[in-house]
C-alpha positions as CSV (number, residue, x, y, z in Angstrom):
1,X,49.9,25.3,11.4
2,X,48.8,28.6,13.3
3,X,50.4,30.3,15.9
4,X,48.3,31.3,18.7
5,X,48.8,33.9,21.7
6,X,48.4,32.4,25.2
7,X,48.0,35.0,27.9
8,X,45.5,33.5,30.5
9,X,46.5,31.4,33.3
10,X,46.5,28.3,32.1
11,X,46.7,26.3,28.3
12,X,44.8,23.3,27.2
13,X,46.9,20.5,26.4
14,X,44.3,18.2,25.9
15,X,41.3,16.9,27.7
16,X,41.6,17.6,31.3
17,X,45.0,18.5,31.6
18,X,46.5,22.3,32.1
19,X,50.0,23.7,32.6
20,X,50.9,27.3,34.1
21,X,51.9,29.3,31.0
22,X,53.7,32.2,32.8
23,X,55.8,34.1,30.4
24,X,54.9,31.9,27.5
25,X,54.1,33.9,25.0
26,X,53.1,31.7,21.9
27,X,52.7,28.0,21.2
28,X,52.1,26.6,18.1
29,X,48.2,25.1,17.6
30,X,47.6,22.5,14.9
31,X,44.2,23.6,12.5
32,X,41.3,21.0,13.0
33,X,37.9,20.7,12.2
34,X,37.3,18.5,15.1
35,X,34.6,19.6,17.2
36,X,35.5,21.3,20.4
37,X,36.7,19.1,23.9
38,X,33.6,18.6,25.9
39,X,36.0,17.7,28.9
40,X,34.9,19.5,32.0
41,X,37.4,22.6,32.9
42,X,39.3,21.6,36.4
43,X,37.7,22.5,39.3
44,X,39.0,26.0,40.4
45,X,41.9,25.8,43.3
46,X,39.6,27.8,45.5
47,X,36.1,27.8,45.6
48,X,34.8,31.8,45.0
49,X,33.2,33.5,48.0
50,X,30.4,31.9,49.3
51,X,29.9,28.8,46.3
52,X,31.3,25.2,47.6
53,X,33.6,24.3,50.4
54,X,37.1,24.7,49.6
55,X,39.3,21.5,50.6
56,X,42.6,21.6,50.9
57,X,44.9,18.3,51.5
58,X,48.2,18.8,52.6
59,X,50.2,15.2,51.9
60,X,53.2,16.1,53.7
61,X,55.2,16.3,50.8
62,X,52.9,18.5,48.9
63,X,49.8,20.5,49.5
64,X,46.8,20.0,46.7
65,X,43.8,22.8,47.0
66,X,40.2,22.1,45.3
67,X,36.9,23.4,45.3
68,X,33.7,20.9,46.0
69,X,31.0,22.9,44.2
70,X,27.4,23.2,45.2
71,X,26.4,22.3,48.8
72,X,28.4,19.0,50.0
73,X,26.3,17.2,52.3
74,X,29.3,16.2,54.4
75,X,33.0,16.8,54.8
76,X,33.9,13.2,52.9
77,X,31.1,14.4,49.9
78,X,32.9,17.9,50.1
79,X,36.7,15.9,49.6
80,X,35.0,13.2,46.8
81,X,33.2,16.2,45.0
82,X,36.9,18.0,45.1
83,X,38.2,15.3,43.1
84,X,40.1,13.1,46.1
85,X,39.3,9.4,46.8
86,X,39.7,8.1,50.1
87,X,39.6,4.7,51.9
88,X,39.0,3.6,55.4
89,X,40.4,1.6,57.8
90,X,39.0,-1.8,58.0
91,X,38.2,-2.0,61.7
92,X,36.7,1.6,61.9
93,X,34.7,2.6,59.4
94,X,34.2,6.0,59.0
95,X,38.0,6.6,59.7
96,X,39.8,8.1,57.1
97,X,42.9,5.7,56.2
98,X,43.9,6.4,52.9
99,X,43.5,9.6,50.7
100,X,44.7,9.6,46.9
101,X,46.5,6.5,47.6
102,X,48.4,7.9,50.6
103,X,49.9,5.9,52.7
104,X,50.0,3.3,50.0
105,X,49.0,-0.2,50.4
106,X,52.8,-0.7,51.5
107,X,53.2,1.4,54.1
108,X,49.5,1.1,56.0
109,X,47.5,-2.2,54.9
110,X,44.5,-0.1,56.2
111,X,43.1,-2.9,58.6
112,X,43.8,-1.1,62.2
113,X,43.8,2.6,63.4
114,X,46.9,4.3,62.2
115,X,49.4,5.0,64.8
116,X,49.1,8.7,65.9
117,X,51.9,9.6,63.9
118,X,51.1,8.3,60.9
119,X,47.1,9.6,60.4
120,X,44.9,11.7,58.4
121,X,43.6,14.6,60.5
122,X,40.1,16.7,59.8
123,X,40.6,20.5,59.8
124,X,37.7,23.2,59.4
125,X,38.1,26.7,58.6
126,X,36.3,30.0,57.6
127,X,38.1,31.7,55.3
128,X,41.0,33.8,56.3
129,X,40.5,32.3,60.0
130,X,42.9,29.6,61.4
131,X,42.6,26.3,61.1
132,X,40.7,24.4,63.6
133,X,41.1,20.6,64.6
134,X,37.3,18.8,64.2
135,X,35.1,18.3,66.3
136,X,33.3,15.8,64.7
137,X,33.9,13.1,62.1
138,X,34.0,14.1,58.4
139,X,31.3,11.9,57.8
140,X,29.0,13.9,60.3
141,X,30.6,17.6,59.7
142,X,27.8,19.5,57.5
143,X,30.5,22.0,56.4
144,X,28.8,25.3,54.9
145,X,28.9,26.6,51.5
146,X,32.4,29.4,51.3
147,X,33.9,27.3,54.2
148,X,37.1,25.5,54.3
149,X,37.8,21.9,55.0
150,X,41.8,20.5,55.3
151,X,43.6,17.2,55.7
152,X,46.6,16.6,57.2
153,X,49.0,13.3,56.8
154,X,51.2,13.2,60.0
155,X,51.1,13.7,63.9
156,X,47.8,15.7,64.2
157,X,49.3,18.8,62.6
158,X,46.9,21.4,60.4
159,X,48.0,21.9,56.8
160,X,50.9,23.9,56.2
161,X,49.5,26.3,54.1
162,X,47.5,29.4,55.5
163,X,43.3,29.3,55.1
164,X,42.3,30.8,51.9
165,X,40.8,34.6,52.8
């Protein structure tokens, strides 16, 4: 067994998955002559200046930021190509019920429009601006490449993290 230095941001524990090393210094690495992962490395936090929309999701609880790379045709191909799934309700398609399985199944059956407590909001953004709530559906928005797109779960509140400068 070898014992290799790890002083990036991030170790491979296996395909797809990452953990913060911080002041890990050395783990041990098992020899192979397997051929290298071919997994795709995860989609960056924030997208770099000007590539992608940056989408952030804030589920109340927690707040998960991704990049959709490339030029999403739409704010819901900008949050699919992020790496979030979303449902809609029912009786309004095109209205965001559901995103990563929040509310579950449980709590919101996804058949009616949410009460206005209890809803996913559309938020757009330049970077380092202020969030802004939509104008339009995420299924019309055309959001820009270097832009910023959020979601909030709640009572029409943005996310509670600051726009990405």
């Amino acid at each position: 067994m070898q014992t290799r230095s790890l002083r990036g941001s991030f170790a491979v524990l296996s395909a797809g998955a990452a953990v913060a090393v911080g002041s890990l210094v050395a783990a041990p690495v098992a020899s192979s002559s397997a051929a290298p992962s071919t997994a795709p490395a995860p989609a960056p936090a924030i997208c770099p200046v000007g590539k992608g929309v940056t989408v952030i999701v804030d589920f109340g609880s927690t707040t998960t930021k991704s990049c959709a790379p490339g030029d999403p045709t739409s704010g819901l191909t900008a949050l699919k190509g992020a790496g979030f799934t979303y449902a809609f309700v029912a009786r309004f398609p095109g209205m965001v019920c559901r995103i990563n399985g929040k509310p579950t199944p449980a709590q919101d059956a996804c058949v009616v429009a949410p009460p206005s407590t209890k809803y996913w909001s559309y938020w757009t953004a330049v970077r380092g601006g202020t969030w802004t709530y939509a104008t339009v559906g995420a299924g019309t928005d055309n959001p820009k490449p270097g832009t910023v797109r959020g979601w909030a779960y709640g009572a029409g509140k943005p996310p509670a993290v600051a726009v990405p400068k």
